[in-house]
C-alpha angles and dihedrals in degrees: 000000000000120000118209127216132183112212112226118265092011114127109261087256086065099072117157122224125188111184119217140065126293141177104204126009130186149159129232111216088266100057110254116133134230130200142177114211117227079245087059106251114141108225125198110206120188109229093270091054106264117142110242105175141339136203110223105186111102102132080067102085099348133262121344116250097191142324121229101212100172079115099055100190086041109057119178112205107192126195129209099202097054104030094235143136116214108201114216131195117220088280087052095251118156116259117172130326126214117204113206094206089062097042090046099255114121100163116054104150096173137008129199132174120238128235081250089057097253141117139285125188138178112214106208094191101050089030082233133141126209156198126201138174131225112294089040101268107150108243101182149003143204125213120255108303094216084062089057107040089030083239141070110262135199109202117208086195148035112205118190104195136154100341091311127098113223124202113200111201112165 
């Protein structure tokens, strides 16, 4: 199957289409875009479809479950099976992971990087988000989330924009 993706800002006749099947595709703000295959590679495209990098692999730590790209030259690839986050450079070469188990952490529903290139995370267990540096020091911390909406919520999406975080939950 084919997915089709529009490319912000490109008249509606240039229209971009990358054939295979994928899991999970996304842009950065410059255009580039990024794909998991439904095998599990994580493929980089330059806004015209060529294919730039991929990350292979995937038997590593399992199947990707997403990528979060609004730092294009800090990817974060995060997998469901093994609750991990594998950090990418702009060429998609491994740079560092960081595995939530180990860190005490065991439910981690949706990451996001920071402006300041660091890391946001919802906790589903404890209904936190937060923010850590780095070398994984928590930096800061909401209240319970169910004390604020009045639910429980289970955010898709974390949005840094603007000085707000925005947790997107449908």
């Amino acid at each position: 199957s084919a997915i089709k993706d529009t490319i912000p800002d490109l008249p509606l006749e240039e229209k971009l289409t990358i054939q295979g099947r994928f899991s999970f595709v996304t842009t950065d703000r410059i255009g580039n875009i990024y794909a998991i295959t439904s095998s599990g590679r994580f493929i980089k495209y330059s806004p015209a479809g060529d294919s730039l990098a991929a990350y292979n692999e995937v038997v590593r730590f399992g199947r990707p479950w997403y990528a979060d790209v609004s730092n294009p030259f800090k990817v974060f690839l995060v997998y469901q099976r093994i609750p991990a986050l594998i950090l990418l450079d702009r060429q998609l070469s491994f740079q560092g992971n960081i595995n939530f188990q180990q860190k005490g952490l065991t439910n981690v529903s949706v990451i996001a990087s920071s402006y300041d290139n660091r890391i946001w995370l919802f906790d589903q267990q404890q209904f936190v988000l937060r923010k850590y540096d780095e070398e994984f020091q928590l930096l800061m911390e909401s209240a319970d989330c169910r004390q604020l909406t009045g639910e429980a919520i289970t955010p898709e999406k974390i949005i840094e924009q603007k000085n707000s975080v925005w947790l997107y939950d449908t």
